[in-house]
PDB file of N, CA, C, O and CB in Angstrom:
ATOM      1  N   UNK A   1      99.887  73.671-158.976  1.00  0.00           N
ATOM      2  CA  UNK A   1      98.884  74.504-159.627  1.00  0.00           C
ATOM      3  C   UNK A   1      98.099  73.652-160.627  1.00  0.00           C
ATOM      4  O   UNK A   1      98.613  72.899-161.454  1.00  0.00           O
ATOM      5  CB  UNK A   1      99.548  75.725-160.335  1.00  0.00           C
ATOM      6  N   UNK A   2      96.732  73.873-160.443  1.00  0.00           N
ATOM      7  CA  UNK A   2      95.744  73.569-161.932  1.00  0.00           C
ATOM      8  C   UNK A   2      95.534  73.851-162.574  1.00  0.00           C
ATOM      9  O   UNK A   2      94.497  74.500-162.439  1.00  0.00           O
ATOM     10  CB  UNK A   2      94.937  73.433-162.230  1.00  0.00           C
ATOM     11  N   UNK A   3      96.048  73.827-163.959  1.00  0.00           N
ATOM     12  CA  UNK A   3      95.194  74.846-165.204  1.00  0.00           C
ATOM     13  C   UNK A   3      94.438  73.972-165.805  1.00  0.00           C
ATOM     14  O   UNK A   3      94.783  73.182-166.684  1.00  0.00           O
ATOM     15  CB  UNK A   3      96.108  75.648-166.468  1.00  0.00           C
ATOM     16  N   UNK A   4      93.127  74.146-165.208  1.00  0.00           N
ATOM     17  CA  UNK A   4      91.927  73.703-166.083  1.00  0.00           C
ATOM     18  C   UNK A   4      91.291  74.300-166.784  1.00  0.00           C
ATOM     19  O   UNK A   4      90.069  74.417-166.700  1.00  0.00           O
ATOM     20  CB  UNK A   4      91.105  73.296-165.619  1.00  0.00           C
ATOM     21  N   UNK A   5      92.349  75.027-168.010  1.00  0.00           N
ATOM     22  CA  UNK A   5      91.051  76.673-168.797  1.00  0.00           C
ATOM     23  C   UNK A   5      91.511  75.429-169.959  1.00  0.00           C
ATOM     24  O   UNK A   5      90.557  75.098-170.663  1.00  0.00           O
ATOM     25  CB  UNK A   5      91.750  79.369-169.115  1.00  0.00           C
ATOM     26  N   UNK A   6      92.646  74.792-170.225  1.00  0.00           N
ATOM     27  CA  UNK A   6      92.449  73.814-171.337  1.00  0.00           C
ATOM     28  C   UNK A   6      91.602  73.184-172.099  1.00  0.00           C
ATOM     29  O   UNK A   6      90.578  72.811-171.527  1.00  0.00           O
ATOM     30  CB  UNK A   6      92.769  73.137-171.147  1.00  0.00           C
ATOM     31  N   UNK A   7      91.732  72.882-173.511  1.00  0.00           N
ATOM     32  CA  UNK A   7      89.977  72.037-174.427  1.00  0.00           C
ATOM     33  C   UNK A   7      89.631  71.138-173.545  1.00  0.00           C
ATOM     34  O   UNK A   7      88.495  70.779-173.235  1.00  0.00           O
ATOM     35  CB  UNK A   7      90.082  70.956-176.174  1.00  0.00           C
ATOM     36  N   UNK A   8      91.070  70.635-172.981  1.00  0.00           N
ATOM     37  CA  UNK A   8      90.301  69.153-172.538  1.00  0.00           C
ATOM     38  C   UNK A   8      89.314  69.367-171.633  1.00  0.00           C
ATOM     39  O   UNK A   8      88.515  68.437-171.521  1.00  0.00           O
ATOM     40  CB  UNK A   8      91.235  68.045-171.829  1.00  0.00           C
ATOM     41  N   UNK A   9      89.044  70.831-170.594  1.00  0.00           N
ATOM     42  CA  UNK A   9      88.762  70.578-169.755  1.00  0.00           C
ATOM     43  C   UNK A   9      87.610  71.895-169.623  1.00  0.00           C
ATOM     44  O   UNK A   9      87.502  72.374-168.494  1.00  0.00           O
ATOM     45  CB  UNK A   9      89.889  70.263-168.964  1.00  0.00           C
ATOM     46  N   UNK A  10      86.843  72.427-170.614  1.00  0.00           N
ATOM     47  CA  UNK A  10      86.307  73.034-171.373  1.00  0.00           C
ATOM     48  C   UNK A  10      84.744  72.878-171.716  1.00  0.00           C
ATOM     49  O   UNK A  10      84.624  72.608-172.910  1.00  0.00           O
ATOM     50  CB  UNK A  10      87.037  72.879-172.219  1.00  0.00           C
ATOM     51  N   UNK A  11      83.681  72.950-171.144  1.00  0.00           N
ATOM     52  CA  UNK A  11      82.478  72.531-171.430  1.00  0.00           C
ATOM     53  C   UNK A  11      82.014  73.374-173.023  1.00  0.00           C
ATOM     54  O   UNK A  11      81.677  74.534-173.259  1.00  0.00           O
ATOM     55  CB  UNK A  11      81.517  72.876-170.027  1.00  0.00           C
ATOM     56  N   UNK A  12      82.193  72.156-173.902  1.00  0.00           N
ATOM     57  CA  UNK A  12      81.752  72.689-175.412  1.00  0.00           C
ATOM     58  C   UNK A  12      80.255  73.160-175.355  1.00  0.00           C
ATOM     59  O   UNK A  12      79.354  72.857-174.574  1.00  0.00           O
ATOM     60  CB  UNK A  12      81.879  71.404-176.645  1.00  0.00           C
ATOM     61  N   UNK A  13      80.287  74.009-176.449  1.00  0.00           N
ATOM     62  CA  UNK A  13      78.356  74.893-176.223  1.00  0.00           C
ATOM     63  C   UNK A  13      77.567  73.709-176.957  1.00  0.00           C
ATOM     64  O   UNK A  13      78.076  72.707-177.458  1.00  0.00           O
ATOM     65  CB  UNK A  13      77.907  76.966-177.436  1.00  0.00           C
ATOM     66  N   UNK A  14      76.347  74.016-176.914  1.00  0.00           N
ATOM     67  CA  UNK A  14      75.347  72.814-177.933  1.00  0.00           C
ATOM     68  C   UNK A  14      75.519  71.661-177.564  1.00  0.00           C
ATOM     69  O   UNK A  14      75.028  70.752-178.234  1.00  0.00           O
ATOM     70  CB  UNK A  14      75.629  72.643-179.504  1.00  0.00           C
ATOM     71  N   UNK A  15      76.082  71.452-176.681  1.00  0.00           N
ATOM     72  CA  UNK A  15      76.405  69.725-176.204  1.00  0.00           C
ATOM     73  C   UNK A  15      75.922  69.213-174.801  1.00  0.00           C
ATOM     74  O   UNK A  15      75.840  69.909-173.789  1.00  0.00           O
ATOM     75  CB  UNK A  15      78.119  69.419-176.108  1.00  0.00           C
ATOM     76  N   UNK A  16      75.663  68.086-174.893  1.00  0.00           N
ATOM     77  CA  UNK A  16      75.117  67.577-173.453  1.00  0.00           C
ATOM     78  C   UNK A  16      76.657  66.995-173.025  1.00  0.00           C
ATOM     79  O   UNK A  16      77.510  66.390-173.674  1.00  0.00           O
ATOM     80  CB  UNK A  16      73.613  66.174-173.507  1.00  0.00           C
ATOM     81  N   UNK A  17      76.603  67.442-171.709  1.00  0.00           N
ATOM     82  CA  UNK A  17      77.864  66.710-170.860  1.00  0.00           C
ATOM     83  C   UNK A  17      77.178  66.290-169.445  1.00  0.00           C
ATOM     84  O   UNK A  17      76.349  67.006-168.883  1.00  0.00           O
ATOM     85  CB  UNK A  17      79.346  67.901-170.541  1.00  0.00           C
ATOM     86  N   UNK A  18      77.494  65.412-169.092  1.00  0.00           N
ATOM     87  CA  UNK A  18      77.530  64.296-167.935  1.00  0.00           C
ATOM     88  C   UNK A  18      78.720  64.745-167.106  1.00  0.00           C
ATOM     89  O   UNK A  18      79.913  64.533-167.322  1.00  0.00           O
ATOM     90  CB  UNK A  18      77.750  62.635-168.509  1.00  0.00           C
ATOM     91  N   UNK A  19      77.990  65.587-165.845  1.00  0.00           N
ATOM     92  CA  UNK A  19      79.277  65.587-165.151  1.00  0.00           C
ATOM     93  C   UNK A  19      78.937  65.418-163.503  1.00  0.00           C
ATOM     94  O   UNK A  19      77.967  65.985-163.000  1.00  0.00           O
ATOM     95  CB  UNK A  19      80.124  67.053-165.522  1.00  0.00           C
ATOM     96  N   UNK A  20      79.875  64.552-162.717  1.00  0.00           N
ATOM     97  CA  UNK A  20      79.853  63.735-161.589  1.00  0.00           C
ATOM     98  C   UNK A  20      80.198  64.200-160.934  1.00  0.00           C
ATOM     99  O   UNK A  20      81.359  64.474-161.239  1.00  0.00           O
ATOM    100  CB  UNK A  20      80.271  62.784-161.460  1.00  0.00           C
ATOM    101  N   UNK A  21      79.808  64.790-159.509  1.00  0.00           N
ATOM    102  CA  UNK A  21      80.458  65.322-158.170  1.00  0.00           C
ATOM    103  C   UNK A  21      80.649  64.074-157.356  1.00  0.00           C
ATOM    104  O   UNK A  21      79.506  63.649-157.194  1.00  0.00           O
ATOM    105  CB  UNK A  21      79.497  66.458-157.318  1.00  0.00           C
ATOM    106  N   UNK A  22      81.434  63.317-156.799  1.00  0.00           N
ATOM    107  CA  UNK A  22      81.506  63.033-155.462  1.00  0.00           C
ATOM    108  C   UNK A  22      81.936  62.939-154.671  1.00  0.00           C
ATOM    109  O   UNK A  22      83.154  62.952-154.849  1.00  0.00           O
ATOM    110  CB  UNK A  22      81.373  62.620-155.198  1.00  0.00           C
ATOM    111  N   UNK A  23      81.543  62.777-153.250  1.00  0.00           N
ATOM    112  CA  UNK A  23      82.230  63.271-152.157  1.00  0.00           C
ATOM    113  C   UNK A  23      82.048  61.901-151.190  1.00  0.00           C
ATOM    114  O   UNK A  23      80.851  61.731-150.957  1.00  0.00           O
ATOM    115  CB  UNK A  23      81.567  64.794-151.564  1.00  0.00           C
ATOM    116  N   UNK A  24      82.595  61.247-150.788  1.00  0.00           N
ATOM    117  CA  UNK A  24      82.652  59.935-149.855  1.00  0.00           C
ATOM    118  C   UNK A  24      82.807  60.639-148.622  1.00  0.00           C
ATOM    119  O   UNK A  24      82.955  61.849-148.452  1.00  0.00           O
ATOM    120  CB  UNK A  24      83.927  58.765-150.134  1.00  0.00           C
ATOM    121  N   UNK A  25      82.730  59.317-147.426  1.00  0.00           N
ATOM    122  CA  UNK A  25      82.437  60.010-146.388  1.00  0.00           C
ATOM    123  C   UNK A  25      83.823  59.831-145.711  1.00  0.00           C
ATOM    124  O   UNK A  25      83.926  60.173-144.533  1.00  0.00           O
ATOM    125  CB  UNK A  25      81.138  59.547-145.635  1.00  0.00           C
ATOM    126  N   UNK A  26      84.973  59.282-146.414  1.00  0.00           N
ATOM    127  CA  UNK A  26      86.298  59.298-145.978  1.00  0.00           C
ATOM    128  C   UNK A  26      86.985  60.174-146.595  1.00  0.00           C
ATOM    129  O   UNK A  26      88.207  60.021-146.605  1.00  0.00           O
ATOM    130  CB  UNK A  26      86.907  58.182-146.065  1.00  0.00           C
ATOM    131  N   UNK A  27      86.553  61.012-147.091  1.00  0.00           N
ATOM    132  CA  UNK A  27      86.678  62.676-147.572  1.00  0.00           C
ATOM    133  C   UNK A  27      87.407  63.069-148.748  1.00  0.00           C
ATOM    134  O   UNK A  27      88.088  64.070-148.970  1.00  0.00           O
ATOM    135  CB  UNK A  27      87.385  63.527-146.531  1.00  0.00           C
ATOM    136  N   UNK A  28      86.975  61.560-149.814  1.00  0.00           N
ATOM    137  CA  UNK A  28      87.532  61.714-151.037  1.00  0.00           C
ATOM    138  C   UNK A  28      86.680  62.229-151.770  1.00  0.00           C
ATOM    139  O   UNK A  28      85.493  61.971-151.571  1.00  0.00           O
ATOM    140  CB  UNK A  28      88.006  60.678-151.579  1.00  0.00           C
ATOM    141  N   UNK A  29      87.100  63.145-152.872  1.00  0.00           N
ATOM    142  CA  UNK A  29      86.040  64.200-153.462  1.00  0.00           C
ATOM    143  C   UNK A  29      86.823  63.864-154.850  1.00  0.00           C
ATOM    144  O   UNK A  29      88.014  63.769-155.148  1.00  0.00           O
ATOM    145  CB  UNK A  29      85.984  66.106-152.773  1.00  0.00           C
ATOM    146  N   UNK A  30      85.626  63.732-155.543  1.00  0.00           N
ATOM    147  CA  UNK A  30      86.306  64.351-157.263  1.00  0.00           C
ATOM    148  C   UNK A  30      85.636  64.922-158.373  1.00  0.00           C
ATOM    149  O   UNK A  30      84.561  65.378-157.983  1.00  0.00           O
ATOM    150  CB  UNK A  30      86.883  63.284-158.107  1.00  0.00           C
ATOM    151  N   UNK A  31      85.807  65.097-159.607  1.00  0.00           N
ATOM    152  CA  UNK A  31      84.699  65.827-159.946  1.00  0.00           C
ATOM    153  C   UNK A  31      85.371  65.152-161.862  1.00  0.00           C
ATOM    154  O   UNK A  31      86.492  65.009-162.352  1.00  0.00           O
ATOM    155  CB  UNK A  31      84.655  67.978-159.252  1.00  0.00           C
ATOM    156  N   UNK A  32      84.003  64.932-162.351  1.00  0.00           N
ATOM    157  CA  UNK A  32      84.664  64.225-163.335  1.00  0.00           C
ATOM    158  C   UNK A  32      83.595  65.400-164.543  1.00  0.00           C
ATOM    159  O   UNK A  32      82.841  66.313-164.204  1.00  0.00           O
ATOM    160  CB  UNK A  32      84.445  62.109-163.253  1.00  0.00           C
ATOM    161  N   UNK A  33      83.872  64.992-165.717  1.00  0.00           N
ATOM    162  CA  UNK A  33      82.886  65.361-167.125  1.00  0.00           C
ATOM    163  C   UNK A  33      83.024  64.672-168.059  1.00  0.00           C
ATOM    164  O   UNK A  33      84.086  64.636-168.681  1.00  0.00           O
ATOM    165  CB  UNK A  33      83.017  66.595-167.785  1.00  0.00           C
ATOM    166  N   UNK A  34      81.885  63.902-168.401  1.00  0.00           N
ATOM    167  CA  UNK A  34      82.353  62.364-169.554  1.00  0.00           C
ATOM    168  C   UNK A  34      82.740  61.813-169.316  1.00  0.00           C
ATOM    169  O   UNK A  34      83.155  61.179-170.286  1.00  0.00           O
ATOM    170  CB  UNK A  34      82.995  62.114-170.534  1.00  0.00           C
ATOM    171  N   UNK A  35      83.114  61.309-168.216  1.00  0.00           N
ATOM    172  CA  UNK A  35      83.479  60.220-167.470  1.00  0.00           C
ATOM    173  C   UNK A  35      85.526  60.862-166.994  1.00  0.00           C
ATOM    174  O   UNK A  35      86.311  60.187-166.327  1.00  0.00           O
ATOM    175  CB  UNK A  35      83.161  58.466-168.741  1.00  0.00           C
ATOM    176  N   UNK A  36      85.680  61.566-167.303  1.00  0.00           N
ATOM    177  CA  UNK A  36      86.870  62.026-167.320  1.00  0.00           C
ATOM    178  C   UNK A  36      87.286  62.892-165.929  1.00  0.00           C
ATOM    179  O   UNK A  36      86.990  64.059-165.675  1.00  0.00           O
ATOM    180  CB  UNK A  36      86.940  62.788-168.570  1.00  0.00           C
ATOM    181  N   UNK A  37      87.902  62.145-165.286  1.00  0.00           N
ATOM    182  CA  UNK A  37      87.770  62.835-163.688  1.00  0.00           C
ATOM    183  C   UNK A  37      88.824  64.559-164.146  1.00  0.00           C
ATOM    184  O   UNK A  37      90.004  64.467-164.485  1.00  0.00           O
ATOM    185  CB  UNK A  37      88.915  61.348-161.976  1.00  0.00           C
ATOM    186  N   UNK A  38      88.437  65.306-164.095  1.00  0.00           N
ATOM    187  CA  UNK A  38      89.454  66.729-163.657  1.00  0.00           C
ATOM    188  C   UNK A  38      89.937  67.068-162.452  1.00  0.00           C
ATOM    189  O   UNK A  38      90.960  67.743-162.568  1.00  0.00           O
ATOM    190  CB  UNK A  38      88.857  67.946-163.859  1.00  0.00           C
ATOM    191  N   UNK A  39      89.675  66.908-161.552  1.00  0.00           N
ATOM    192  CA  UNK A  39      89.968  67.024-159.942  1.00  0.00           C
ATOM    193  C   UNK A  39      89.932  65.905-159.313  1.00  0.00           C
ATOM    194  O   UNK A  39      89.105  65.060-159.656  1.00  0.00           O
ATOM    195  CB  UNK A  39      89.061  67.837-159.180  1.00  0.00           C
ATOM    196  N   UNK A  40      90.758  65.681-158.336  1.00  0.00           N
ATOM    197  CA  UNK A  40      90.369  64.753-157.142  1.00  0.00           C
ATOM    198  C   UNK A  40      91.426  65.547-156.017  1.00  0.00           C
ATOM    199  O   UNK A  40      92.331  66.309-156.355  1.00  0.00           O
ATOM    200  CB  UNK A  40      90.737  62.805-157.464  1.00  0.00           C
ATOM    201  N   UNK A  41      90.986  65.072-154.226  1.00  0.00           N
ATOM    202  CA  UNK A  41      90.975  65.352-153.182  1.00  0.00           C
ATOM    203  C   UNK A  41      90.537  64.589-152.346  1.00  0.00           C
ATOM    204  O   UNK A  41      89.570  63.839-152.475  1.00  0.00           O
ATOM    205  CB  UNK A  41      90.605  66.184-153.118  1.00  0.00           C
ATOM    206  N   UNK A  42      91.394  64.763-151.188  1.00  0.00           N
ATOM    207  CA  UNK A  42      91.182  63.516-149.937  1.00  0.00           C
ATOM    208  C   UNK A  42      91.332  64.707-148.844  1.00  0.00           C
ATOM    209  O   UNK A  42      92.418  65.287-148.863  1.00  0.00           O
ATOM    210  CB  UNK A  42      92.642  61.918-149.780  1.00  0.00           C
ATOM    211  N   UNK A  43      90.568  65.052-148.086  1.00  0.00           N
ATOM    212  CA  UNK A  43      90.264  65.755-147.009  1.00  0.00           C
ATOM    213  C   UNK A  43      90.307  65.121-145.797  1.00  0.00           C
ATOM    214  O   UNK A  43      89.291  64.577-145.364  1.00  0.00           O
ATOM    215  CB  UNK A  43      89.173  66.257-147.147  1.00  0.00           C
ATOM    216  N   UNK A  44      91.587  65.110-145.040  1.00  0.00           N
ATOM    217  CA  UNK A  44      91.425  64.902-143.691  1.00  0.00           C
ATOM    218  C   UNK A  44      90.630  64.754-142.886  1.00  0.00           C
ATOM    219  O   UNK A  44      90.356  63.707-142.299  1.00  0.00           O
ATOM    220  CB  UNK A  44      91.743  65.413-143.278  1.00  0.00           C
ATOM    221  N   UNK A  45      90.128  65.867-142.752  1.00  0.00           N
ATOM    222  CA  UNK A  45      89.346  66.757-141.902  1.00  0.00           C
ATOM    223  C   UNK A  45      88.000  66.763-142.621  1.00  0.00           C
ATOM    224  O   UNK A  45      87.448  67.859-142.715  1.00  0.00           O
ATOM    225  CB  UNK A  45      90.005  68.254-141.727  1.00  0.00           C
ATOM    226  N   UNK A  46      87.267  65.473-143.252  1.00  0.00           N
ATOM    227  CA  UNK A  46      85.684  65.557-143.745  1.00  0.00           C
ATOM    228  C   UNK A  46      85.104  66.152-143.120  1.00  0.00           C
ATOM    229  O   UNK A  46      85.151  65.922-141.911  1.00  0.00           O
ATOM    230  CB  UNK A  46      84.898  64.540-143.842  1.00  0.00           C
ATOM    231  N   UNK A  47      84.043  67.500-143.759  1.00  0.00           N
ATOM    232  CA  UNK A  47      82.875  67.917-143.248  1.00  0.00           C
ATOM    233  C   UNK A  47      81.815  66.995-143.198  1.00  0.00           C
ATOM    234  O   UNK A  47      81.523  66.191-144.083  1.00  0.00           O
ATOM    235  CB  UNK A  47      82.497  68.934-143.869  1.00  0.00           C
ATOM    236  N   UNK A  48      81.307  67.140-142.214  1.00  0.00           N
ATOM    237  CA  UNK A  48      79.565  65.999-142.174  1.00  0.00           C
ATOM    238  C   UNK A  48      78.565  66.649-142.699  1.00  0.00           C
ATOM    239  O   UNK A  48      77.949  66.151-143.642  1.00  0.00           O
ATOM    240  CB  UNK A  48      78.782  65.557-140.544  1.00  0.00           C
ATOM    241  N   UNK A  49      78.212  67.935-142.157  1.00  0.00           N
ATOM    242  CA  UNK A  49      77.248  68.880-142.805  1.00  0.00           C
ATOM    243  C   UNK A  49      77.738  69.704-143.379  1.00  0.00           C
ATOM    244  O   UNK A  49      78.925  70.029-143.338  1.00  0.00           O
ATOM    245  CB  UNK A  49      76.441  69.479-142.130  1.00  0.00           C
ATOM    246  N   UNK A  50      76.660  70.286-144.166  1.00  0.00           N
ATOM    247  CA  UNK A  50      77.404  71.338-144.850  1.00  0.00           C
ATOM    248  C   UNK A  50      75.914  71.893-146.288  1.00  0.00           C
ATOM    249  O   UNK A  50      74.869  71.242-146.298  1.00  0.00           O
ATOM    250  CB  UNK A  50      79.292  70.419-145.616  1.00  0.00           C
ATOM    251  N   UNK A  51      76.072  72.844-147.105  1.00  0.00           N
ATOM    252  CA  UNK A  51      75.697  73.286-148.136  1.00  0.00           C
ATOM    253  C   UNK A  51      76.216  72.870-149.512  1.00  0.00           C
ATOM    254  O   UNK A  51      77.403  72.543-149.529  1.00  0.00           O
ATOM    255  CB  UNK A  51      75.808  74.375-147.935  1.00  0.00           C
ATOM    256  N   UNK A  52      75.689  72.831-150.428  1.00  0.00           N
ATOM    257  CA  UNK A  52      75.878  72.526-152.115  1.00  0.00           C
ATOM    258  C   UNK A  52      75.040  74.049-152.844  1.00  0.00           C
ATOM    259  O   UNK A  52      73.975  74.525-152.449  1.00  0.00           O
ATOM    260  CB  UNK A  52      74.812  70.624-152.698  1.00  0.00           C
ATOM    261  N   UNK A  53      75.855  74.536-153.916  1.00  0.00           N
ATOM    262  CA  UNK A  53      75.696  74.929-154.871  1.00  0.00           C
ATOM    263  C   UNK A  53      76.242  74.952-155.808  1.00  0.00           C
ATOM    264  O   UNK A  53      77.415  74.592-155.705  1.00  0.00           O
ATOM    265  CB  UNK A  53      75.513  75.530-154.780  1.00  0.00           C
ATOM    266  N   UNK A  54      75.735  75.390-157.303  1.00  0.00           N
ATOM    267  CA  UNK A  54      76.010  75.579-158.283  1.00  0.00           C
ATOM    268  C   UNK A  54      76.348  76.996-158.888  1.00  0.00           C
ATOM    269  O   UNK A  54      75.358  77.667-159.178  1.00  0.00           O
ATOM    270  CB  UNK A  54      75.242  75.016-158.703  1.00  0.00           C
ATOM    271  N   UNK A  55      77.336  77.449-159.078  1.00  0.00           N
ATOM    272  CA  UNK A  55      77.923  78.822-159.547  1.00  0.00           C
ATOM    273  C   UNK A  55      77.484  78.835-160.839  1.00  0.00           C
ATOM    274  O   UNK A  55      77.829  77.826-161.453  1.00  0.00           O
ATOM    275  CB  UNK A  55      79.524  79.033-159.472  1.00  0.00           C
ATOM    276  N   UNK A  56      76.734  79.756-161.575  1.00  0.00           N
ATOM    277  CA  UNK A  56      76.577  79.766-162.823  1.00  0.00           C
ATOM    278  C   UNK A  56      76.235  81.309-163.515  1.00  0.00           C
ATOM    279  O   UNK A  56      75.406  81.723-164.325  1.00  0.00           O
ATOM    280  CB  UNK A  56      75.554  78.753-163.018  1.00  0.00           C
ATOM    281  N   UNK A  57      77.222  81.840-162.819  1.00  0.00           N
ATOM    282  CA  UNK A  57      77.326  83.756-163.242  1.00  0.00           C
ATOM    283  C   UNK A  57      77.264  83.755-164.423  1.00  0.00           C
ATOM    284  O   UNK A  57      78.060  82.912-164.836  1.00  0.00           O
ATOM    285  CB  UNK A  57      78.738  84.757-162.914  1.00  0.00           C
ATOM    286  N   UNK A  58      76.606  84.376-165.455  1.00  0.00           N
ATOM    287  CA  UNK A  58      76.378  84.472-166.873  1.00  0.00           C
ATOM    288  C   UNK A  58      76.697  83.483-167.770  1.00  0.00           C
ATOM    289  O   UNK A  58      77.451  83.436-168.741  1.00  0.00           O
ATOM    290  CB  UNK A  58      76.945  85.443-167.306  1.00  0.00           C
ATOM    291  N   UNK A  59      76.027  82.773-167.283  1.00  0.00           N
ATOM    292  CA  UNK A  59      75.962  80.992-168.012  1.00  0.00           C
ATOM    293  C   UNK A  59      74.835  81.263-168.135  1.00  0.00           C
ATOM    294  O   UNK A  59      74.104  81.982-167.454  1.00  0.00           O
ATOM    295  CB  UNK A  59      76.294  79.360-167.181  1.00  0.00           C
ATOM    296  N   UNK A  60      74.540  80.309-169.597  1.00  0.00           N
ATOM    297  CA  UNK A  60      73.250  79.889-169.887  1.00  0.00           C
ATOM    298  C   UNK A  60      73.062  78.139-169.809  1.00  0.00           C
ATOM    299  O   UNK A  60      73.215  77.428-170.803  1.00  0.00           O
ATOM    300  CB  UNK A  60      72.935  80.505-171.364  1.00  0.00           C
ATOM    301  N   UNK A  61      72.791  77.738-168.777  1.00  0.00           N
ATOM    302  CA  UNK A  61      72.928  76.458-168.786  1.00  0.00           C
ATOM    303  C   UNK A  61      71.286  75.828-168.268  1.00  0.00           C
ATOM    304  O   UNK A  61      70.357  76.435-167.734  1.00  0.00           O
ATOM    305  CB  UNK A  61      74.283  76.105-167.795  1.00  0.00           C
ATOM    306  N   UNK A  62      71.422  74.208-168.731  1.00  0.00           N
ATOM    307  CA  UNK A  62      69.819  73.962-168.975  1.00  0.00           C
ATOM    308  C   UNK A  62      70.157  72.572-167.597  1.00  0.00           C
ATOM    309  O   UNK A  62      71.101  71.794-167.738  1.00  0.00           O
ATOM    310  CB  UNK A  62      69.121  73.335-171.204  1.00  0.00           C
ATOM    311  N   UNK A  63      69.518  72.526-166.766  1.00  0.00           N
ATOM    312  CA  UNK A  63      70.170  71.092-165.585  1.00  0.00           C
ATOM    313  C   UNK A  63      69.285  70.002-166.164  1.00  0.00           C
ATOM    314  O   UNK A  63      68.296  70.504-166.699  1.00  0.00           O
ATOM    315  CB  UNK A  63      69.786  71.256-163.447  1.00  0.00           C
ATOM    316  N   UNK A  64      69.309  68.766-166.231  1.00  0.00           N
ATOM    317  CA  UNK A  64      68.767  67.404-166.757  1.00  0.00           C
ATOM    318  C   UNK A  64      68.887  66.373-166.165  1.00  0.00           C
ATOM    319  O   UNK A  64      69.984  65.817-166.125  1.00  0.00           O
ATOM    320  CB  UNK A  64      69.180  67.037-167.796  1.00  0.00           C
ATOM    321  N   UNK A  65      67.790  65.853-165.553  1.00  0.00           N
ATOM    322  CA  UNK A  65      67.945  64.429-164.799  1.00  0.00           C
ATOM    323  C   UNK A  65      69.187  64.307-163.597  1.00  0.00           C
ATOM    324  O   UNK A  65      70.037  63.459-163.324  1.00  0.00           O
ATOM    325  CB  UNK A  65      68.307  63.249-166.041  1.00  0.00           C
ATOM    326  N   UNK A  66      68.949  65.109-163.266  1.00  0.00           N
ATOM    327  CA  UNK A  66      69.777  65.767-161.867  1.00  0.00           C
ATOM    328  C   UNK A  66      69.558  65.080-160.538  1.00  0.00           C
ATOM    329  O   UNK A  66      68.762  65.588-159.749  1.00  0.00           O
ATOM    330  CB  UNK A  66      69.298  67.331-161.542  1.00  0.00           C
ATOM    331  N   UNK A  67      70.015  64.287-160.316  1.00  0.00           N
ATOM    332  CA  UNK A  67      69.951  63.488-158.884  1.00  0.00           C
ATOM    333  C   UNK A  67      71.286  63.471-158.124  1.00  0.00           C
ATOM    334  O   UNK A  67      72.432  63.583-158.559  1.00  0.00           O
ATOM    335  CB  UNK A  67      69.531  61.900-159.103  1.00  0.00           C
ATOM    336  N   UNK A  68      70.698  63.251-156.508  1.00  0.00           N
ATOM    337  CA  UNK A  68      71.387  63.428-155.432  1.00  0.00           C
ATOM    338  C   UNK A  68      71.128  61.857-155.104  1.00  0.00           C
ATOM    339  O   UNK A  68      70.130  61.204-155.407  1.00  0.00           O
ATOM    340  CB  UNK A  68      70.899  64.672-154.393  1.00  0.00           C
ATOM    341  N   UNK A  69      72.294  61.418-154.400  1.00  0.00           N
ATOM    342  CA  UNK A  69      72.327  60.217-154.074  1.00  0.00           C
ATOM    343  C   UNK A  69      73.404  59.490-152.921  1.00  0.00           C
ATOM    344  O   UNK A  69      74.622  59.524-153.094  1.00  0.00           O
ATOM    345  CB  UNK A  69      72.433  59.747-155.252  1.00  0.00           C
ATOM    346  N   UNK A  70      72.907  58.976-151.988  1.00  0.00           N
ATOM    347  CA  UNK A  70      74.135  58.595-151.431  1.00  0.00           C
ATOM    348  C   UNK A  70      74.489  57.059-151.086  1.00  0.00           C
ATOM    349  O   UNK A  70      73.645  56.206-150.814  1.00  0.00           O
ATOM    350  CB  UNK A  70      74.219  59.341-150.281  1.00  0.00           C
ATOM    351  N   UNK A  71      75.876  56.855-151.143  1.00  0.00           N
ATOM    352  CA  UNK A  71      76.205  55.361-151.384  1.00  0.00           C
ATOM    353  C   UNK A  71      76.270  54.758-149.892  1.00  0.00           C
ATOM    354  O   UNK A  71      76.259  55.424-148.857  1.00  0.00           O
ATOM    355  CB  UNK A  71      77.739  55.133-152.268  1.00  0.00           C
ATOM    356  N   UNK A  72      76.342  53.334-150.004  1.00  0.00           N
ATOM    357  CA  UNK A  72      76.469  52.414-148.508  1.00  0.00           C
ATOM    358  C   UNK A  72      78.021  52.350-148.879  1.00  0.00           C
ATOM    359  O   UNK A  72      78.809  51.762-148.139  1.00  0.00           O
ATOM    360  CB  UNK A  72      75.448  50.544-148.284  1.00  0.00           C
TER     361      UNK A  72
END
């Protein structure tokens, strides 16, 4: 089990945070904030295609210099 409701793991209000999705194509995924990975995953079974979104149900959140990118 994950309990990520912890400070550490907690997006503080009034603050800019830097946070990293990625997904390789050998189906390692992780997801960091401040450089601080919270998740990681290795998927067997990589999807090739697929959809991205962002969940943000009664959030007030502002997106900044937001790029998509993919590595060699």
């Amino acid at each position: 089990m994950h309990d990520l409701d912890g400070p550490r793991y907690l997006l503080r209000p009034d603050r800019d945070h830097r946070i990293a999705l990625c997904v390789a194509v050998d189906g390692r995924t992780s997801v960091a904030c401040n450089d601080r990975i919270s998740f990681r995953f290795c998927d067997p079974e990589t999807l090739r295609a697929g959809w991205f979104a962002f969940r943000t149900v009664h959030r007030r959140l502002e997106f900044a210099d937001f790029t998509v990118h993919a590595e060699d």
